[in-house]
KESE-467166 format. One record per residue (C-alpha): residue in three letters; y, z negated, x. Coordinates in pm, whole numbers, padded with zeros to 5 digits, always signed. Last residue first. Example, Ala and Ser with C-alpha at 12.3 -4.5 7.8 and 13.67 -1.06 7.14 Angstrom:
% residues 2
SER-00106-00714+01367 ALA-00450-00780+01230 
***
This chain:
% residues 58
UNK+08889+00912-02572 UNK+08760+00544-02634 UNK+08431+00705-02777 UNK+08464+00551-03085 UNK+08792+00697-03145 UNK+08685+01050-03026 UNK+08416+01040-03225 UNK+08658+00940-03511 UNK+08907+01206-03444 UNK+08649+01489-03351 UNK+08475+01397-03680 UNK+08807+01454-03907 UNK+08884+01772-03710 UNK+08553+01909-03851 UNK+08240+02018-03634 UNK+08145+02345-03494 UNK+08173+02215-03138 UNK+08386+02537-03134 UNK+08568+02441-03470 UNK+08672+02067-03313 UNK+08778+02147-02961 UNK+09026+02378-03170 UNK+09163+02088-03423 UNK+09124+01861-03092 UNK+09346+02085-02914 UNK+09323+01905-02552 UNK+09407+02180-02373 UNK+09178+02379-02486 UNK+08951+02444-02169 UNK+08963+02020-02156 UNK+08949+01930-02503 UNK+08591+02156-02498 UNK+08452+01949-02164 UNK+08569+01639-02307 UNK+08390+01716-02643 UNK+08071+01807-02448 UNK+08071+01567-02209 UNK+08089+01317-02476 UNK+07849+01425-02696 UNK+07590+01449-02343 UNK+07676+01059-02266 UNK+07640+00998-02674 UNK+07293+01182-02665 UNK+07134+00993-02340 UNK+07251+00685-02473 UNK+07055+00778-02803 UNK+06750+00881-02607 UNK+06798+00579-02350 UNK+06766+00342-02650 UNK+06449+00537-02786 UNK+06288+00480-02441 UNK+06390+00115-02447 UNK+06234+00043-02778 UNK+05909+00230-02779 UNK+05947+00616-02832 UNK+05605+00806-03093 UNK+05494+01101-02972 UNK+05517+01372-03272 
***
Protein backbone atom coordinates (compact mmCIF):
# COMPACT_ATOMS: atom_id res chain seq x y z
CA UNK A 1 0.00 0.00 0.00
CA UNK A 2 2.02 3.38 -0.98
CA UNK A 3 2.11 5.33 1.77
CA UNK A 4 0.51 9.68 0.98
CA UNK A 5 2.67 12.49 2.67
CA UNK A 6 0.67 15.37 4.00
CA UNK A 7 -0.33 17.36 1.00
CA UNK A 8 -1.05 14.35 -1.18
CA UNK A 9 -3.42 12.90 1.50
CA UNK A 10 -5.04 16.50 1.75
CA UNK A 11 -5.75 16.59 -2.02
CA UNK A 12 -7.20 12.88 -1.64
CA UNK A 13 -9.81 14.03 0.83
CA UNK A 14 -10.43 17.37 -1.20
CA UNK A 15 -10.50 15.36 -4.12
CA UNK A 16 -13.39 13.08 -2.35
CA UNK A 17 -15.62 15.99 -0.95
CA UNK A 18 -15.37 17.89 -4.61
CA UNK A 19 -16.51 14.34 -6.24
CA UNK A 20 -19.39 13.89 -2.96
CA UNK A 21 -20.54 16.97 -3.96
CA UNK A 22 -20.94 16.53 -7.57
CA UNK A 23 -22.50 13.59 -6.95
CA UNK A 24 -25.28 14.73 -4.54
CA UNK A 25 -25.81 17.91 -6.72
CA UNK A 26 -25.86 15.93 -9.74
CA UNK A 27 -28.70 13.38 -8.01
CA UNK A 28 -30.82 16.67 -6.39
CA UNK A 29 -30.62 17.93 -9.74
CA UNK A 30 -32.43 14.83 -12.01
CA UNK A 31 -34.77 14.71 -8.84
CA UNK A 32 -35.66 17.81 -8.45
CA UNK A 33 -34.07 18.38 -5.52
CA UNK A 34 -35.82 15.32 -3.52
CA UNK A 35 -33.25 14.89 -0.99
CA UNK A 36 -35.29 11.74 0.50
CA UNK A 37 -34.85 10.38 -3.33
CA UNK A 38 -31.24 11.91 -3.98
CA UNK A 39 -30.68 10.10 -0.73
CA UNK A 40 -31.76 6.16 -1.62
CA UNK A 41 -29.90 6.38 -5.08
CA UNK A 42 -26.63 7.59 -3.45
CA UNK A 43 -27.69 4.67 -1.26
CA UNK A 44 -27.37 6.67 1.81
CA UNK A 45 -30.05 7.80 4.48
CA UNK A 46 -32.04 11.10 4.38
CA UNK A 47 -30.36 11.91 7.71
CA UNK A 48 -26.75 11.91 5.87
CA UNK A 49 -28.00 13.84 2.79
CA UNK A 50 -29.18 16.58 5.38
CA UNK A 51 -25.97 16.88 7.19
CA UNK A 52 -23.71 16.53 4.06
CA UNK A 53 -25.69 18.81 2.60
CA UNK A 54 -25.30 21.16 5.65
CA UNK A 55 -21.67 20.92 5.68
CA UNK A 56 -21.44 21.31 2.25
CA UNK A 57 -23.29 24.77 2.27
CA UNK A 58 -25.92 23.14 -0.19
Amino acid sequence: METLDADEETRAITSLENLERREILRALDLLGGNRSEAARQLGISRKTIDRKCAALGL
